[in-house]
VEXDREN-2710 file (C-alpha; in Angstrom, 1 decimal):
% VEXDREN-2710
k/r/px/py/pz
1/UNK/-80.4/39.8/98.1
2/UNK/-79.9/43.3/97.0
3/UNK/-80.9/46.1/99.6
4/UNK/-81.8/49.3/98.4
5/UNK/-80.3/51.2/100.6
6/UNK/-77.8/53.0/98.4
7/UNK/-81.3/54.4/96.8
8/UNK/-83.6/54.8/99.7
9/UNK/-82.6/54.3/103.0
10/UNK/-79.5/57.0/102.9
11/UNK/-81.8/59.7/102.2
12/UNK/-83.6/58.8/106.1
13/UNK/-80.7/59.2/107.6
14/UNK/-81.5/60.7/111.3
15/UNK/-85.0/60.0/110.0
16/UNK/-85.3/62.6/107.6
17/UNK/-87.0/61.7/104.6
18/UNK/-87.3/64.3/102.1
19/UNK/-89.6/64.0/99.0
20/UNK/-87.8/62.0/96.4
21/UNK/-87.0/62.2/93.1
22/UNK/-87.5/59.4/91.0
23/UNK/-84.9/57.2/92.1
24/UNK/-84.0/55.6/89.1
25/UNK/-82.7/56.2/85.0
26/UNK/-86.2/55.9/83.2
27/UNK/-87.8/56.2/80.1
28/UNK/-90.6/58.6/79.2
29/UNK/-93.1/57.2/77.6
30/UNK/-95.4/59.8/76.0
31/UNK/-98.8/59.3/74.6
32/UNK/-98.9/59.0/70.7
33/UNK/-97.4/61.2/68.3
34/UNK/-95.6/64.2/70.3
35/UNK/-92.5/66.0/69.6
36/UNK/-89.4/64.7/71.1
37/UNK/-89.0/64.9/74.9
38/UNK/-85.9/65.6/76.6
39/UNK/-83.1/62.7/76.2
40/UNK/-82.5/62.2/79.8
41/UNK/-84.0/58.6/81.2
42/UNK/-87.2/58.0/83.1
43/UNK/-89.9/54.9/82.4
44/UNK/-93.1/53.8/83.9
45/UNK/-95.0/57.0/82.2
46/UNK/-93.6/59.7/84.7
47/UNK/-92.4/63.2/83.9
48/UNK/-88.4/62.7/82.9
49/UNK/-86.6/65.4/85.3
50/UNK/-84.6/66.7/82.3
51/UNK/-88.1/68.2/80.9
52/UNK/-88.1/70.4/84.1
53/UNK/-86.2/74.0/83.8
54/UNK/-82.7/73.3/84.9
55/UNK/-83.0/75.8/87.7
56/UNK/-85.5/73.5/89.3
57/UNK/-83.7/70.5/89.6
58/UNK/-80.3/69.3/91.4
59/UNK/-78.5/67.0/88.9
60/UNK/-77.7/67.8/85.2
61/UNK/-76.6/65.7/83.1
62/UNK/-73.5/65.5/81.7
63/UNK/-74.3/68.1/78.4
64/UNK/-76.1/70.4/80.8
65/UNK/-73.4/70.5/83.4
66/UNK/-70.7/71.5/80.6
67/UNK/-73.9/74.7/79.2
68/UNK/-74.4/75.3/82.6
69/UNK/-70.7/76.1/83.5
70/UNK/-70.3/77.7/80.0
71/UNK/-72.7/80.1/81.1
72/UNK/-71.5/81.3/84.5
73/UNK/-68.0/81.7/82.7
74/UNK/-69.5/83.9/80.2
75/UNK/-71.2/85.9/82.7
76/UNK/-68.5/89.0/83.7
77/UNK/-67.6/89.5/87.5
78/UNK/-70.3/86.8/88.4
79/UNK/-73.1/88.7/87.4
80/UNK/-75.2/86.9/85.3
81/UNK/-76.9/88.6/82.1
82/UNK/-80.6/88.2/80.9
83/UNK/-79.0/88.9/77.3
84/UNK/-79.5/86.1/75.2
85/UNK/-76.7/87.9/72.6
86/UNK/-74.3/88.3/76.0
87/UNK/-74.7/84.5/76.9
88/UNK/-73.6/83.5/73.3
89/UNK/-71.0/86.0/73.0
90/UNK/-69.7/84.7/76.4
91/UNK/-69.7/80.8/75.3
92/UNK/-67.4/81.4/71.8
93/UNK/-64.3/82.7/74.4
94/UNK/-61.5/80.9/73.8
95/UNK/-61.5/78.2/76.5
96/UNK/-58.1/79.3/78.0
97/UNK/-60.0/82.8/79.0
98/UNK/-62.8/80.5/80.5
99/UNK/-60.3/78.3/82.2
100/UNK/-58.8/81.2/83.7
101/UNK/-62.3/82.8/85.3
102/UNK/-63.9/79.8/86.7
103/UNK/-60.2/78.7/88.1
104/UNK/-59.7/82.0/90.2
105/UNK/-62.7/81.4/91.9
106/UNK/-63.1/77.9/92.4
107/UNK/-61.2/77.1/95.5
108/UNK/-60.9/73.4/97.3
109/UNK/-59.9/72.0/99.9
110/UNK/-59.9/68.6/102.1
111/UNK/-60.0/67.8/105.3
112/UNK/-57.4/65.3/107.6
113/UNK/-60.0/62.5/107.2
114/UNK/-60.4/62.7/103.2
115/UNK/-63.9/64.8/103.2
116/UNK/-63.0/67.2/100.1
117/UNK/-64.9/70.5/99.9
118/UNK/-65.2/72.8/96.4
119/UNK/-66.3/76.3/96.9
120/UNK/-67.5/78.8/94.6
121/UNK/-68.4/81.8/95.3
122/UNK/-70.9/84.5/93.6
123/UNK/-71.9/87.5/95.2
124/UNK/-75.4/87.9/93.2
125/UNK/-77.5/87.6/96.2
126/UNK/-77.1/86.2/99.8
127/UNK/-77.9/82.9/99.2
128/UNK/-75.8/79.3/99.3
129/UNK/-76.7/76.3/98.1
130/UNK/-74.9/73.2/99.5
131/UNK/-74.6/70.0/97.7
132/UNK/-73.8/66.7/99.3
133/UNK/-72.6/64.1/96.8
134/UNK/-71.8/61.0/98.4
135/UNK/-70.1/58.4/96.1
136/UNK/-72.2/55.7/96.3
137/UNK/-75.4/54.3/95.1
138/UNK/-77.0/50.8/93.8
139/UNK/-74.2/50.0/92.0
140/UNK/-72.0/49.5/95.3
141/UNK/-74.6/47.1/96.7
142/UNK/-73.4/43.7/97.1
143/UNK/-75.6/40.8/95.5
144/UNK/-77.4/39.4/98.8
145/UNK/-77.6/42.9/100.5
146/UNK/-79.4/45.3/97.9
147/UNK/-81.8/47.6/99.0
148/UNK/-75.9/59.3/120.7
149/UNK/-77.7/61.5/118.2
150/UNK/-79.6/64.7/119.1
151/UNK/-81.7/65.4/115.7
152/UNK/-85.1/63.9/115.6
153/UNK/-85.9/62.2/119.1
154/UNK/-87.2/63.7/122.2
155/UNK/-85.1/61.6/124.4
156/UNK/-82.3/59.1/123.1
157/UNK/-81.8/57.5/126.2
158/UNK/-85.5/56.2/126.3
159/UNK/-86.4/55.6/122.5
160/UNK/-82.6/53.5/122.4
161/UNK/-83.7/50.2/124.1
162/UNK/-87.0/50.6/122.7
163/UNK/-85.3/50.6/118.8
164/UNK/-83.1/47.8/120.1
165/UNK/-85.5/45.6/120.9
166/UNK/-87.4/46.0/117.8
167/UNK/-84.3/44.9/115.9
168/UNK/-84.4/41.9/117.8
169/UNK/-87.5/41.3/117.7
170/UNK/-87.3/41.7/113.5
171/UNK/-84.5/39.5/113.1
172/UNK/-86.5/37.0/115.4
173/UNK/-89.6/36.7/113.2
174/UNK/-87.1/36.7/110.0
175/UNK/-85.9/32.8/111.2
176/UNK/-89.3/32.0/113.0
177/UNK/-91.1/32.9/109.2
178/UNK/-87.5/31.0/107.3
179/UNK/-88.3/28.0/109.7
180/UNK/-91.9/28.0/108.8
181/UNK/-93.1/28.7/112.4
182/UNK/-96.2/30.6/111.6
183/UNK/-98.3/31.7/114.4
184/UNK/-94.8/32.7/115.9
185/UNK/-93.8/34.8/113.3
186/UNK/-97.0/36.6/113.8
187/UNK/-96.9/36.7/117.1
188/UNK/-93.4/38.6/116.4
189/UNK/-95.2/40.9/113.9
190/UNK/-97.3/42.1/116.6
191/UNK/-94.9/43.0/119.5
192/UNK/-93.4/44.6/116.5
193/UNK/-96.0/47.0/115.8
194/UNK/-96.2/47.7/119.2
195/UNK/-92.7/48.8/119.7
196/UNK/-92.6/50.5/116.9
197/UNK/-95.5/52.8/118.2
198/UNK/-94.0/52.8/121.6
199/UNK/-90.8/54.3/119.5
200/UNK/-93.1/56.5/117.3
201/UNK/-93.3/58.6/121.0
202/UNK/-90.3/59.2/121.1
203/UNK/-89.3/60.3/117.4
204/UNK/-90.0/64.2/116.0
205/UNK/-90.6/63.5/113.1
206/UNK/-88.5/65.2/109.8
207/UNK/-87.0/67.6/112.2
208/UNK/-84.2/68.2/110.6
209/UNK/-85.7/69.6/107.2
210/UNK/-88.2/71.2/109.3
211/UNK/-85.5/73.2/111.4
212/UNK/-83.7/74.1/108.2
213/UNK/-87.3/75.4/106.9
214/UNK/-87.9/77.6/109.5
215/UNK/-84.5/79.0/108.8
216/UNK/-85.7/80.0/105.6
217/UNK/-83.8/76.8/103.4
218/UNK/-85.4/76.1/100.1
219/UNK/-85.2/73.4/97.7
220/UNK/-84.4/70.9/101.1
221/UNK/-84.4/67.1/98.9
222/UNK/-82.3/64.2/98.3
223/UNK/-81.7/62.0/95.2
224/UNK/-80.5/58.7/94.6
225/UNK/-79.3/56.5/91.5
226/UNK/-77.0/53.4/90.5
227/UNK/-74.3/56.0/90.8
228/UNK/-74.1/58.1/93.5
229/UNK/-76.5/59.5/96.2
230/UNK/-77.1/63.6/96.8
231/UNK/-78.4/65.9/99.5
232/UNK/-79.0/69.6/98.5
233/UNK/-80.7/72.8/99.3
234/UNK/-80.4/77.0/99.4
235/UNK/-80.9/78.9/102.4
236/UNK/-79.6/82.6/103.4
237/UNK/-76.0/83.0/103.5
238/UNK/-76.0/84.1/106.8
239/UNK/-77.6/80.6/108.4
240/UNK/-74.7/78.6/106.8
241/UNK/-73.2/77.2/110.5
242/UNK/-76.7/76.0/111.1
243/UNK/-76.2/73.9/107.9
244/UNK/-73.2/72.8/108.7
245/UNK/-74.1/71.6/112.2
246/UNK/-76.9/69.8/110.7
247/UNK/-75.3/67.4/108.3
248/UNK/-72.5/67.0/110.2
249/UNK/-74.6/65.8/112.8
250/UNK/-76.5/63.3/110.5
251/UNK/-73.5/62.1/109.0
252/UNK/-71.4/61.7/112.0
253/UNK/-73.8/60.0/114.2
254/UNK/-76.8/58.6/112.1
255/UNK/-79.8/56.7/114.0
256/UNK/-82.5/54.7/111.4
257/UNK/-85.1/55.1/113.6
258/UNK/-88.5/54.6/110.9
259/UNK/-86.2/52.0/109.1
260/UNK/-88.9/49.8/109.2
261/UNK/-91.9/52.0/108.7
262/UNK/-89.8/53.0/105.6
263/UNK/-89.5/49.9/104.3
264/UNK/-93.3/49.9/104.2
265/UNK/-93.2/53.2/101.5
266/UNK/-90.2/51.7/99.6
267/UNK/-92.7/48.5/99.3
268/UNK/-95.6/50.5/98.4
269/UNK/-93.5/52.5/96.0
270/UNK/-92.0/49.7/94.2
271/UNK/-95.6/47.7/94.2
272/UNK/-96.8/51.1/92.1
273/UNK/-93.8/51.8/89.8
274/UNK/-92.6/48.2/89.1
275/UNK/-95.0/45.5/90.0
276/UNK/-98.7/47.0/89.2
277/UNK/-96.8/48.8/86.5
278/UNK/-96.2/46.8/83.1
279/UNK/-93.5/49.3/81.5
280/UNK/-91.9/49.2/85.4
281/UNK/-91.8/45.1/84.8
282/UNK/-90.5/45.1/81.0
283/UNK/-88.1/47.7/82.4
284/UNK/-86.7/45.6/85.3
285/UNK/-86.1/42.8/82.8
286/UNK/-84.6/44.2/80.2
287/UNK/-82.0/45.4/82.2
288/UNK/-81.5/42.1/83.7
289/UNK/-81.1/40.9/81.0
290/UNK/-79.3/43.3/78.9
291/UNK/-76.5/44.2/82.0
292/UNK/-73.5/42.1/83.2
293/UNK/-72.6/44.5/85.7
294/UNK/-74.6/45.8/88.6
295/UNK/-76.7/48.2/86.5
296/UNK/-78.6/44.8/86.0
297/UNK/-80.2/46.0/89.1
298/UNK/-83.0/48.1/89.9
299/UNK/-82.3/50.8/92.6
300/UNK/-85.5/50.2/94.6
301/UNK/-84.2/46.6/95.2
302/UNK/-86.0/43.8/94.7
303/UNK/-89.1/42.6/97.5
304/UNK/-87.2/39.5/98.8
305/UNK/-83.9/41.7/99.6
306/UNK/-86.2/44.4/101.5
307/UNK/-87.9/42.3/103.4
308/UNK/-85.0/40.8/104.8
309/UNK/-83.3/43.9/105.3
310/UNK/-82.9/45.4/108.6
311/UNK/-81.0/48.3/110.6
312/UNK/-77.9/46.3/111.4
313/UNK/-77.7/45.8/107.5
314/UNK/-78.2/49.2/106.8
315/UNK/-75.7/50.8/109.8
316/UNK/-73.3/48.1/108.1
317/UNK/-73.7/49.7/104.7
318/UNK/-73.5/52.9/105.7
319/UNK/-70.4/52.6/108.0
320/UNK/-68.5/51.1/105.0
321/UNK/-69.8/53.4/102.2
322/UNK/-70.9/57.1/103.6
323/UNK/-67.2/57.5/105.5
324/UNK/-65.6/61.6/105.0
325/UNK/-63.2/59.9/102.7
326/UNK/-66.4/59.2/100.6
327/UNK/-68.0/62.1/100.6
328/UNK/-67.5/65.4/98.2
329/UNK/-69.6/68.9/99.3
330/UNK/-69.8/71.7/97.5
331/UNK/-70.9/75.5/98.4
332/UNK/-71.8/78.0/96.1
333/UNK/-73.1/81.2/96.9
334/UNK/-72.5/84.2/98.9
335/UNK/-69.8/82.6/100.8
336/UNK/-65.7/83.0/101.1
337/UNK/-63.9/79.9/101.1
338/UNK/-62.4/80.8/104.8
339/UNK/-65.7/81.1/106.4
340/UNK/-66.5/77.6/104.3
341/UNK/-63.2/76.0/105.7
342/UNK/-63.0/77.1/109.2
343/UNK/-66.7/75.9/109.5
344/UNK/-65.7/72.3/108.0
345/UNK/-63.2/71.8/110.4
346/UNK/-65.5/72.7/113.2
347/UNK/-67.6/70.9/112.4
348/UNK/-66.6/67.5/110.2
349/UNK/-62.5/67.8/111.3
350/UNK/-63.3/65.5/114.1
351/UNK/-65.2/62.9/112.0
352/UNK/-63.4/59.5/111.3
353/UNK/-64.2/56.6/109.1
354/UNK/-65.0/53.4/109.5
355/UNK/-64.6/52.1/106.0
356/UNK/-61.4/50.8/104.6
357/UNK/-62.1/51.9/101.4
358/UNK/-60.2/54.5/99.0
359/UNK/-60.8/58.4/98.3
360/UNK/-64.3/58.8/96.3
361/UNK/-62.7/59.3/93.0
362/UNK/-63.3/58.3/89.2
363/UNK/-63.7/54.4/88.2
364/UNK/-61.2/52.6/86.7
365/UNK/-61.3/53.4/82.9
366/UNK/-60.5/49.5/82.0
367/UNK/-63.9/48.1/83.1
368/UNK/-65.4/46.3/80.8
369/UNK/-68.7/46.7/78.4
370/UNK/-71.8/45.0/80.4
371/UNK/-72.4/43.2/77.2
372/UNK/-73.3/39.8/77.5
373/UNK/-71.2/36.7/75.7
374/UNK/-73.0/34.2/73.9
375/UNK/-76.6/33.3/73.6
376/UNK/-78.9/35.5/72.4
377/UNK/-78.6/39.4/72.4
378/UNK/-82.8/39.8/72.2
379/UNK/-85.4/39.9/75.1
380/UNK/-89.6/39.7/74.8
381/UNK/-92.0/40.3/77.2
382/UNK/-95.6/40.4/77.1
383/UNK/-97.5/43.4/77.9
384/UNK/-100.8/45.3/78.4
385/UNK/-99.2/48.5/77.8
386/UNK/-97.3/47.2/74.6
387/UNK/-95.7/47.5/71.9
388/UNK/-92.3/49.2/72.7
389/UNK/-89.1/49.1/71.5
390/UNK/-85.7/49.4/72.8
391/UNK/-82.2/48.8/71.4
392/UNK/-79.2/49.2/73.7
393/UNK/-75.7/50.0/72.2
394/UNK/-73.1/49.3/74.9
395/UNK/-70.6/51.8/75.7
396/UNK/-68.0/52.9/78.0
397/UNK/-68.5/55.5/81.1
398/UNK/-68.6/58.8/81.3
399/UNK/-64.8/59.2/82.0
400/UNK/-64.4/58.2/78.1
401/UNK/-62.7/60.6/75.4
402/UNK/-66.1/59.8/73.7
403/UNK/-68.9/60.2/76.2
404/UNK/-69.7/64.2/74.9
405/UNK/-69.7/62.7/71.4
406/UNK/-72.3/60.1/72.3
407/UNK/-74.2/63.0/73.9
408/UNK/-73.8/64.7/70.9
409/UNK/-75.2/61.8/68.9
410/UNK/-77.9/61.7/70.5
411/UNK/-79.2/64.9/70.5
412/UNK/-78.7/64.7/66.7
413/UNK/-81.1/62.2/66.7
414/UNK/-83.9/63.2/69.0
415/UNK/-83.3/66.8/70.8
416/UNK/-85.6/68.3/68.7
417/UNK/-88.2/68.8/66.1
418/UNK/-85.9/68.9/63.5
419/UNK/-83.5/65.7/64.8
420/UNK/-83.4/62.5/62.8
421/UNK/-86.1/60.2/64.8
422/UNK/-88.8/63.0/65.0
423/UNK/-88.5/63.7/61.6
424/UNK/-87.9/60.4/59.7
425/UNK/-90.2/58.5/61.9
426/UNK/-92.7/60.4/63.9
427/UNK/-93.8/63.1/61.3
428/UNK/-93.6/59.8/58.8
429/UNK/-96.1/58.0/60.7
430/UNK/-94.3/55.0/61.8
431/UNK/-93.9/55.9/65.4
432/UNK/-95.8/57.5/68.2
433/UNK/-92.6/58.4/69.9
434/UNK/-88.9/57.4/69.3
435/UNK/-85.8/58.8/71.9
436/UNK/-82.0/58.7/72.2
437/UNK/-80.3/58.4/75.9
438/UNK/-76.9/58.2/75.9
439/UNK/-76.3/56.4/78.9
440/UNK/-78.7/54.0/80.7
441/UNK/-79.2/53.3/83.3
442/UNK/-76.3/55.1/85.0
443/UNK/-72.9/57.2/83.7
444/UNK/-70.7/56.4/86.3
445/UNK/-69.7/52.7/85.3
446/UNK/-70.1/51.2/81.2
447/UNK/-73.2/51.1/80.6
448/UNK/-76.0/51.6/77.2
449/UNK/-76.6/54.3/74.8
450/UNK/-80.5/53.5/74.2
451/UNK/-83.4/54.2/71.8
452/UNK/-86.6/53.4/72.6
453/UNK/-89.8/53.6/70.8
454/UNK/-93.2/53.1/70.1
455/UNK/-94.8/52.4/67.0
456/UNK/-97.3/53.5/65.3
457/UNK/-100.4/51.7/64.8
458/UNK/-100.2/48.9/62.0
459/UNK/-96.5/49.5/62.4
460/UNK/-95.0/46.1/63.8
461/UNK/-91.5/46.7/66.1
462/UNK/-89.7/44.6/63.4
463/UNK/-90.3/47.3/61.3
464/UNK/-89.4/49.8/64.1
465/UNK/-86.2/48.0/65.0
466/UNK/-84.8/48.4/61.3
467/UNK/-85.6/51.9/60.6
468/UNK/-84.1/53.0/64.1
469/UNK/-81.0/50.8/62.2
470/UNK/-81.4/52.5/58.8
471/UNK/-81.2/55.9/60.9
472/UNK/-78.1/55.2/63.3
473/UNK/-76.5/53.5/59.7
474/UNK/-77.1/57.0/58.2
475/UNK/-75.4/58.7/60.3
476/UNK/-72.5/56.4/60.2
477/UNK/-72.0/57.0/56.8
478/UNK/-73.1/60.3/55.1
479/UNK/-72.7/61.5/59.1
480/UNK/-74.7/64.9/60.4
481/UNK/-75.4/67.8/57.7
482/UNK/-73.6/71.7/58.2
483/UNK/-77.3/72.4/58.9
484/UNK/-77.6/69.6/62.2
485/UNK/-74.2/70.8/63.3
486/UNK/-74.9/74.4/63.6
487/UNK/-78.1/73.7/65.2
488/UNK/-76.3/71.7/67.9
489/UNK/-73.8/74.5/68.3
490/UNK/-77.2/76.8/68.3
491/UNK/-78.7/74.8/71.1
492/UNK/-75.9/74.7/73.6
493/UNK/-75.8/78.2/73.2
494/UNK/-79.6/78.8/74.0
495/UNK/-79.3/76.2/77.1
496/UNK/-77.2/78.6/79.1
497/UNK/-80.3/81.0/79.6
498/UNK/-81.9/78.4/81.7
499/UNK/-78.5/77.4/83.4
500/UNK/-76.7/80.0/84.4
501/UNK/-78.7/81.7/86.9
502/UNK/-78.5/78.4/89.4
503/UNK/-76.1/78.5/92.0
504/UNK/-77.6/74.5/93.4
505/UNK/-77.0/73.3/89.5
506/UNK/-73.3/74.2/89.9
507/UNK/-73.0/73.1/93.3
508/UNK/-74.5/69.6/91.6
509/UNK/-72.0/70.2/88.5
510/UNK/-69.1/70.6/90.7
511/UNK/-69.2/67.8/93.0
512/UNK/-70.2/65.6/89.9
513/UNK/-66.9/66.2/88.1
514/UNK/-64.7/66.1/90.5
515/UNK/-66.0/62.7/91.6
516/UNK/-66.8/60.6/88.9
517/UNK/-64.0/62.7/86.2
518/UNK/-61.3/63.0/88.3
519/UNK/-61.8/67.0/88.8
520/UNK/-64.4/69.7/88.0
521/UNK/-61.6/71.3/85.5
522/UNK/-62.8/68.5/83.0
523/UNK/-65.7/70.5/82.8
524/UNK/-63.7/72.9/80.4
525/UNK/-61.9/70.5/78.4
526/UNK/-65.8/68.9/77.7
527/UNK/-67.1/72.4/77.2
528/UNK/-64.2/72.8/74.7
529/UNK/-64.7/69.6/73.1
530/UNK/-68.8/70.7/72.3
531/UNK/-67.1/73.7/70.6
532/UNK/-64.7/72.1/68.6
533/UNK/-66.1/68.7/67.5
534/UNK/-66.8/68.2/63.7
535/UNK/-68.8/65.7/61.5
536/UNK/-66.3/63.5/61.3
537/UNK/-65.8/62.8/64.7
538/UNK/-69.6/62.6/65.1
539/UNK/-69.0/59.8/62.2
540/UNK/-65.9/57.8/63.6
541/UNK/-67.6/57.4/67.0
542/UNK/-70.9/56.7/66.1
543/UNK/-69.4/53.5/63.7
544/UNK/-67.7/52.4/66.6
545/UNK/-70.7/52.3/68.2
546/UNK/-73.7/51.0/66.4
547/UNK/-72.4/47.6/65.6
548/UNK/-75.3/44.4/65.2
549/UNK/-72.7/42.6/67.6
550/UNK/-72.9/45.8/70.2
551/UNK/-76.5/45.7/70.0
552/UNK/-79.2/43.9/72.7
553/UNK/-82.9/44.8/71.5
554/UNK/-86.0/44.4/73.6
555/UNK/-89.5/44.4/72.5
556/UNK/-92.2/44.7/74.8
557/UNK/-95.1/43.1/73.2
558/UNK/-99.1/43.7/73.2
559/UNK/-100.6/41.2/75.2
560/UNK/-104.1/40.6/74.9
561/UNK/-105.4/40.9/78.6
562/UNK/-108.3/38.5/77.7
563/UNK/-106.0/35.6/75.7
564/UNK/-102.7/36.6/76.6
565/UNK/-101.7/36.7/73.4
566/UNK/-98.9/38.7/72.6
567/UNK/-98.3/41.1/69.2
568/UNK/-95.9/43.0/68.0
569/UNK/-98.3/45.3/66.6
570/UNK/-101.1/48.0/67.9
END
């Protein structure tokens, strides 16, 4: 059973349930011949996030982080300029001056009890975003479990026993429907629903977000993946200890009071995006297929694992994983780092974990590829939405010495018009779409460098498969042109326009880093590695990379909904 609680249920916490993000690493699939979207994963037809402006979105990826950061750098005395010239000018400083700005006014600091706090702060306007990273998603889940409070009740004391008996009353009908006991287990379901509306009387609904609202917070949303799990949002400088009261008070003393009505959504979600959903299926199985490690999982967990899941399963989880030692926050904004510190202590000093485990920090660099051993490296499945292809190269986290390379690689290949897949393959005619994304389904941990694809019609995914190979063998050995490399350089430089201006994207940026690489400062080593890297480093890495033997296709094939049939062609 795997809950899904490290990608649903930590975002209710004192029954707060924001609007979500997608909550997993998909893949766009666009409608015929269009120009390249955005690398960044999403699946089952929806909008990628990465094809959003940067400013309206909390995460970036890894590329955008190091433009993003670039960018502020550039920007003198923390004022940002609306200067395209200024923000290129800004970039091509030598990374020692770069180092130098973003390290006098990034200041950190951790608490007694291991909760570690990055401030940064710029006076443009009085605003703060805060950004909540907590270090921990589907990954952590454990195979078999995937999937006195003031905030949000009107009277604790009364809804308690009324939440405790509908626990008990859950876990009873659990064994009555295991045992086969029927009209029992019914009978449970019943006195369920009636507790659960007795409870319903009790509960204010979102009242945390809603008292943040009205205090003029902005952006108010949480996001979850394999890797980690994020609450975020802007609001005036000035109503910064109401923040901090807040998530202190949902962190420190949590109550999963809609747990079950939750579940419910989470059902009805995954029913849309995974079971009524044929790219959704093909997704779910691919992976499975194609991952050793836990990435083999989907984040909304599988229907089994929810339904067994309950709150005693979930206040488990969280009390091992969502400790302060586990948790990174970072506040950028109109803020000095004393205000921020004396408010942490005040707030989160007295807070102590539960969980034996370690300081959220990087993963161990040795873990091995998720590649499989033995047997056959090639998955079909039939489907109405067919054909598709996909090819997964397995490679190493994000921590890597090669991970901006592989970013690099693949923007070479399909972040633009002019890249390698649109050009040789879409404008040819033998695809409707074909995409790069360098890591799949999750950074954090090895995982895949995919392409992905759809051909053309009469164009059969065999043929697909091996020009995707001819292309990623073509870089390998004539490697990218003076022309692609300038117009990589070109487009870094252009993203910081649409970065630079975000104080939630740093925030996001910030606490990434220094969780998953060890320290934010590896942002300026990446950013100086983008500057610096040639063609043949774009070569070496890319032959180390697409190997036959570090390859796992998939091909989702046409299934005739009449015959069932399946065909590799439209």
């Amino acid at each position: 059973m795997t809950t899904a609680f490290g990608g649903r249920f930590a975002q209710a916490i004192i029954c707060h349930r924001p609007k979500v993000a997608d909550p997993e690493r998909k893949l766009a699939i666009p409608s015929k011949r269009s120009a390249p979207e955005s690398r960044s994963s999403t699946f089952f037809g929806l909008q990628d996030a990465s094809r959003q402006s940067m400013a309206a979105r909390p995460e970036l990826n890894r590329r955008e982080a190091i433009l993003a950061t670039g960018g502020i750098l550039a920007a003198s005395a923390c004022q940002p300029s609306s200067s395209e010239a200024t923000q290129q000018e800004g970039y091509s400083k030598g990374s020692e001056d770069l180092s130098q700005s973003l390290e006098a006014r990034v200041q950190e600091f951790t608490l007694s009890n291991g909760l570690h706090f990055i401030v940064l702060e710029r006076s443009i306007a009085p605003i703060v975003s805060c950004h909540t990273y907590a270090d921990v998603g589907a990954f952590d889940e454990v195979d078999g479990q995937t999937g006195s409070p003031r905030i949000g009740t009107k009277d604790y004391a009364k809804e308690a026993p009324i939440l405790g008996a509908l626990d008990e009353v859950f876990y009873s009908m659990k064994e009555a429907e295991a045992s086969g006991r029927v009209a029992l287990a019914q009978k449970l379901n019943d006195q369920m629903q009636k507790l659960e509306e007795q409870a319903a009387a009790f509960s204010i609904p979102n009242e945390f977000g809603a008292t943040l609202s009205q205090a003029g917070a902005a952006g108010l949303n949480a996001t979850t993946s394999h890797d980690a799990t994020r609450y975020f949002m802007a609001m005036p400088a000035n109503k910064l200890e109401l923040w901090f009261a807040l998530e202190a008070e949902r962190f420190r003393a949590p109550v999963f009071r809609e747990l079950y009505s939750e579940k419910r959504v989470v059902f009805e979600e995954r029913r849309m995006r995974v079971d009524d959903s044929p790219m959704g299926k093909f997704q779910e199985s691919f992976a499975a297929q194609a991952m050793t490690n836990n990435y083999r999982r989907p984040v909304i967990g599988y229907p089994a694992d929810l339904a067994l899941l309950g709150r005693r399963e979930v206040q488990s989880f969280f009390n091992e994983h969502y400790g302060p030692q586990r948790l990174s926050i970072a506040v950028v904004g109109d803020v000095h780092v004393d205000v921020v510190q004396k408010l942490a202590e005040k707030y989160f000093g007295g807070w102590q974990s539960m969980s034996s485990l370690p300081q959220a920090g990087s993963p161990s660099d040795t873990e091995p590829l998720p590649r499989p051993e033995g047997g056959s490296r090639h998955f079909e499945q039939g489907s109405k939405a067919g054909p598709l292809l996909m090819q997964a190269y397995y490679r190493p986290s994000m921590t890597s010495k090669d991970a901006v390379l592989l970013d690099i690689i693949c923007d070479l290949l399909s972040g633009s018009r002019t890249s390698r897949l649109y050009t040789q393959l879409v404008e040819t005619g033998q695809a409707y779409h074909a995409n790069a994304v360098p890591s799949y389904p999750g950074e954090k941990h090895p995982n895949a460098l995919v392409l992905f694809g759809q051909p053309s019609s009469g164009v059969s995914l065999q043929a697909l498969d091996k020009a995707f190979q001819k292309e990623t063998q073509g870089l390998i050995h004539n490697g990218p042109s003076a022309k692609e490399m300038a117009r990589i350089k070109k487009a870094t430089k252009l993203t910081l326009v649409d970065g630079i201006r975000s104080n939630t994207n740093m925030a996001s940026a910030l606490c990434s880093y220094h969780v998953n690489a060890g320290s934010w400062k590896k942002l300026l080593s990446d950013l100086e590695q983008v500057d610096q890297l040639t063609a043949a480093d774009v070569q070496e890495v890319a032959a180390a990379t697409f190997q036959e033997d570090n390859l796992y296709t998939g091909y989702m094939l046409k299934e005739d909904p009449v015959t069932g049939k399946k065909n590799s062609t439209v």
